[in-house]
C-alpha positions as CSV (number, residue, x, y, z in Angstrom):
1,X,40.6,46.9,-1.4
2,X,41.4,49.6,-3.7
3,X,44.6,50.3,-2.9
4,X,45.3,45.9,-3.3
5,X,43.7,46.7,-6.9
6,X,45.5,49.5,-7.8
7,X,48.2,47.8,-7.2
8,X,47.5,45.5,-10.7
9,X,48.5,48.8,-13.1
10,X,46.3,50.8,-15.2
11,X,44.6,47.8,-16.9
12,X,42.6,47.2,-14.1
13,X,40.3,50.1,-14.6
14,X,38.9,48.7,-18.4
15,X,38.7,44.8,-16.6
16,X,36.8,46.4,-13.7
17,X,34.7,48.5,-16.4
18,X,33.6,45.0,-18.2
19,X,32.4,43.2,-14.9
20,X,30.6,46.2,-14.2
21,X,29.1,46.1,-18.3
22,X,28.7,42.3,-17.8
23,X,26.4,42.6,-14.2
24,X,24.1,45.3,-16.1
25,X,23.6,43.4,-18.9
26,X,23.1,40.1,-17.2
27,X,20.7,41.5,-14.5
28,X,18.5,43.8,-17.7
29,X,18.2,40.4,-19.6
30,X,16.9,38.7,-16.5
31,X,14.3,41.2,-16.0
32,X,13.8,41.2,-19.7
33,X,12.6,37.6,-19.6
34,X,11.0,37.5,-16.7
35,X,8.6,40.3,-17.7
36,X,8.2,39.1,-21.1
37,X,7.3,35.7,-19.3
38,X,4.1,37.4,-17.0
39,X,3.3,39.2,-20.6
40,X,2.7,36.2,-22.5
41,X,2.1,33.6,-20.3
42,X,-0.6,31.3,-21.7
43,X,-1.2,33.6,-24.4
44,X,-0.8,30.8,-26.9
45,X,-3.3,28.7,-25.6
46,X,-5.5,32.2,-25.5
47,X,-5.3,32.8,-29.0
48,X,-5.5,29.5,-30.9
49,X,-8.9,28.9,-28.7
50,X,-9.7,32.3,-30.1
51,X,-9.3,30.8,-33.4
52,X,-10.8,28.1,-33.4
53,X,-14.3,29.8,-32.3
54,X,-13.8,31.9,-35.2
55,X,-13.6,35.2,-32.8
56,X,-10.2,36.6,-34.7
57,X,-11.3,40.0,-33.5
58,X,-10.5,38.9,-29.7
59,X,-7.6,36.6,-30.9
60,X,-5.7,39.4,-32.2
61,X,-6.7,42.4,-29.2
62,X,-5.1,39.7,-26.9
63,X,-2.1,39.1,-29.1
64,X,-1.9,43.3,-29.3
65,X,-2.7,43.2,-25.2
66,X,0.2,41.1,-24.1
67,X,2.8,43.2,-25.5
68,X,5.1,40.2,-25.3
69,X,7.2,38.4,-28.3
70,X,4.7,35.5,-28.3
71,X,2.0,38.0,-28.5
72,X,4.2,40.2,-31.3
73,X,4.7,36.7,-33.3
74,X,0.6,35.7,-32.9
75,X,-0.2,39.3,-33.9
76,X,1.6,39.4,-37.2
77,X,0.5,35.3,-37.6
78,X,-3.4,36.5,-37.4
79,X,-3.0,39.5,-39.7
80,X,-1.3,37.1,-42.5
81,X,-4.0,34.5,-42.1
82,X,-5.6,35.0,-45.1
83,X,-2.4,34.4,-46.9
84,X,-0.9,31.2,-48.7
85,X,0.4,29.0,-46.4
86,X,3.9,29.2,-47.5
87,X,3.4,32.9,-47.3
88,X,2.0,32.4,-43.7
89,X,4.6,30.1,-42.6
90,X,7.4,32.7,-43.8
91,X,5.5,35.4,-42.1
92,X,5.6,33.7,-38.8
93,X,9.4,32.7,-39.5
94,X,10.4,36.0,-40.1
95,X,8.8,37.2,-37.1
96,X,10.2,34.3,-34.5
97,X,13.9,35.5,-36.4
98,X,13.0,39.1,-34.9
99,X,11.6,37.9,-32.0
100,X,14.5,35.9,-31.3
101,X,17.3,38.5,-32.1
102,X,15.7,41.2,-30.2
103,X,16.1,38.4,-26.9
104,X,19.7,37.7,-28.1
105,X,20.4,41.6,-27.6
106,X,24.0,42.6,-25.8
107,X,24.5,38.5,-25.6
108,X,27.4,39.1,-28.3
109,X,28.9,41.5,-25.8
110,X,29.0,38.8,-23.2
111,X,30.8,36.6,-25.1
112,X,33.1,39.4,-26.8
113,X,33.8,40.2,-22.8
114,X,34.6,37.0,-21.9
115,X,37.1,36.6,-24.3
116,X,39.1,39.8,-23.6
117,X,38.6,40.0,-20.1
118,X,41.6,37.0,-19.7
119,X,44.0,39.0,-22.6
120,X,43.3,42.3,-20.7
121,X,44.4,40.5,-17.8
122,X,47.2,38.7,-19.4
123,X,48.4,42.1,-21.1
124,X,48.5,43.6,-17.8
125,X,50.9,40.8,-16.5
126,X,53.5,41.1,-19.4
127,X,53.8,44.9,-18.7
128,X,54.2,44.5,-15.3
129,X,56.4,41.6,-15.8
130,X,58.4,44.0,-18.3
131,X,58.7,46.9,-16.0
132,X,60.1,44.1,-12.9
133,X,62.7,42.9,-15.3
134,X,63.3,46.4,-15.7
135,X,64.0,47.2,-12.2
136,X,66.1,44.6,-12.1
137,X,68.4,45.7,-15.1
138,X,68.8,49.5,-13.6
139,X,69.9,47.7,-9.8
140,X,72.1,45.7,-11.9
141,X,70.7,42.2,-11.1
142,X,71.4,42.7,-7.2
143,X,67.4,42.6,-5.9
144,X,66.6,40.1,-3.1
145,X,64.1,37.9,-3.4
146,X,61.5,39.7,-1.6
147,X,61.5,42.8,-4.0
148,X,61.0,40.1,-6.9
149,X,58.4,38.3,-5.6
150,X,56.4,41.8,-4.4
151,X,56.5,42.8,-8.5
152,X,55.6,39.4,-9.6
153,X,52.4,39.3,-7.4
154,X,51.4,42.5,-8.3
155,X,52.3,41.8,-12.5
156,X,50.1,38.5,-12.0
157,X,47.5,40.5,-10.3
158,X,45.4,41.2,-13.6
159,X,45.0,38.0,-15.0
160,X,43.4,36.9,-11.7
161,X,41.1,39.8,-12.2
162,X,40.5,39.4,-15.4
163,X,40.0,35.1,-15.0
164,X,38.0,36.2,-12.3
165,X,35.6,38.3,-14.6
166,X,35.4,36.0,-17.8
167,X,34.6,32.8,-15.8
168,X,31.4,34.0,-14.8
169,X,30.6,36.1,-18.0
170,X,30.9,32.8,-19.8
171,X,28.9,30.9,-17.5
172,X,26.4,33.9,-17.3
173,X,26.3,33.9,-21.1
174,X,25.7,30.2,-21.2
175,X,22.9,30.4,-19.0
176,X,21.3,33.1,-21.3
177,X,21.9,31.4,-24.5
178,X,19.7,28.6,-22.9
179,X,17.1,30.8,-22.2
180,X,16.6,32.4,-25.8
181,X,16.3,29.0,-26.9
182,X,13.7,27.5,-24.3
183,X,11.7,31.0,-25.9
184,X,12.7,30.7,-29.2
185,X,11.1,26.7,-28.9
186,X,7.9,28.2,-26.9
187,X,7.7,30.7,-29.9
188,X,8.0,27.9,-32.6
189,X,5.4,25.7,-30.7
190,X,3.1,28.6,-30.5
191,X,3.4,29.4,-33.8
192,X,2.6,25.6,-34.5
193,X,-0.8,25.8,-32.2
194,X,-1.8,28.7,-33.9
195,X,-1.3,26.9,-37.4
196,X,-3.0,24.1,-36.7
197,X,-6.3,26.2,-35.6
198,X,-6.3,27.8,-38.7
199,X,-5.9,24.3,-40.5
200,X,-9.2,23.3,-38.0
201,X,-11.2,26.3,-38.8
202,X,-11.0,26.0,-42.7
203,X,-11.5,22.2,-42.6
């Protein structure tokens, strides 16, 4: 398998490098939001019945407790209660932005990989296509057609690989983009819960 690869030039070794970048990243967001899932799950719910009771001591050791971006967002929500409500509201904003940027993390890198990964490819193509042509010249135009063919493959060999590593870095990218915003919406609905208990306890 390695000798097949090698066979694609130099530019291999960087295309090889960003599946290798993309799989890490893909597999640390998974875990990411799977944990951050078991660390907030319910907490929401938790809190705005916390509220509403009045017991904003508990409310906010849960929210501290979870450790989780719901929890981070419920915690900030609770200490700026006392606030204005336009002061609230951009409190709990500005903490969903953070919340939401800090799940978006290495996402750009994704995206910036699946759109090099095909030039990489194609790169390494026109250099090998260059050096065939090359060949050719030096044996003055007499090569058969096996000899061609053998340098063509090999030229086109890179822009497989590098297809091959941006179609699923874009799909994998997609499928993390929808994530962040199913979390981003829990977030916003939270934040909504927990305004609305606030609105119940001061009526």
């Amino acid at each position: 398998m390695l000798d097949f690869l090698s066979k694609g030039g130099m530019l291999v070794i960087p295309i090889i490098f960003c599946s290798v970048i993309v799989l890490a990243i893909f597999f640390e967001r998974i875990i990411r939001y799977a944990v951050n899932r078991n660390r907030g799950k319910n907490i929401e719910h938790q809190v705005t019945q916390l509220m509403k009771l009045g017991d904003t001591d508990q409310a906010l050791a849960v929210s501290k407790k979870s450790r989780s971006p719901m929890g981070r967002v419920l915690e900030k929500a609770i200490d700026a209660r006392d606030m204005e409500s336009d002061v609230l509201e951009s409190v709990i904003a500005n903490a969903t932005e953070n919340e939401v940027r800090g799940l978006s993390s290495y996402l750009q890198a994704l995206a910036t990989i699946g759109n090099i990964a095909p030039l990489l490819g194609l790169l390494g193509t026109i250099i090998g296509m260059i050096k065939a042509f090359m060949v050719i010249q030096q044996m003055g135009g007499k090569v058969n057609a096996a000899v061609l063919a053998g340098g063509i493959w090999e030229a086109m060999l890179t822009t497989a690989l590098g297809l091959a590593v941006a179609l699923p870095t874009m799909v994998a990218h997609s499928y993390l983009i929808a994530k962040v915003d199913m979390y981003e919406a829990r977030l916003q609905n939270g934040s909504i819960l927990f305004l609305k208990a606030i609105s119940k306890k001061v009526a």
